[in-house]
C-alpha positions in Angstrom: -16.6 8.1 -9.7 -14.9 5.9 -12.4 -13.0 2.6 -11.5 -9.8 4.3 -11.8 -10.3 6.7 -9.1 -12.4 4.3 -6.6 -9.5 2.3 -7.2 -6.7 4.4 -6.5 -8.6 5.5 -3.3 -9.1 2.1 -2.4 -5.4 1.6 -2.7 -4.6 4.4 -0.9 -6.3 4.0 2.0 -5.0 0.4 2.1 -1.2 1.6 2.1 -2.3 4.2 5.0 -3.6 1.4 7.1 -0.3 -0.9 6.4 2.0 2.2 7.0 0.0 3.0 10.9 0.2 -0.9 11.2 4.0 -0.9 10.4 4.6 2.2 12.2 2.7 0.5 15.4 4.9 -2.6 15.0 8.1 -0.7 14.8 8.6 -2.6 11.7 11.2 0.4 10.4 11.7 -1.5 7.2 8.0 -2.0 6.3 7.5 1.5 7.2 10.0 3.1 4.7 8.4 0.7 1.8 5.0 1.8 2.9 5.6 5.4 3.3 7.2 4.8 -0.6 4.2 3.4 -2.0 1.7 6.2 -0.1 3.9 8.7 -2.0 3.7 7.0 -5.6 -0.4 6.6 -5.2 -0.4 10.4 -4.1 1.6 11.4 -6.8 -0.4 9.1 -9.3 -3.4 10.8 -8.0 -2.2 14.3 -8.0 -1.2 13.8 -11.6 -4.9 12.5 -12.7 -6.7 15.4 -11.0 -7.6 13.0 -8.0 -8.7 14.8 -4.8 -7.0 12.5 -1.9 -8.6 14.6 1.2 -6.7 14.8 4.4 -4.3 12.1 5.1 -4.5 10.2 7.8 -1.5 9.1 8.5 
């Protein structure tokens, strides 16, 4: 696996934990800037060929 992928895993599995934080919290907000982010990584990944798996969240 090269850096960019670990990364971009990394990164995604960071912004999954955040978004269950924020949803936990009820921080509605944080959520909808979370939830954002999840979708740009997923889409960065989908257009680079980068298996995700099954999302957590």
């Amino acid at each position: 696996m090269d850096a960019f992928t670990a990364g971009l895993l990394q990164r995604i599995r960071t912004t999954e934990s955040d978004l269950t934080r924020a949803r936990d919290e009820g921080d509605d907000f944080l959520v909808e800037v979370e939830q954002a982010e999840l979708d740009d990584l997923r889409r960065l990944a989908a257009e680079h060929g980068v298996e995700v798996g099954a999302s957590r969240v």
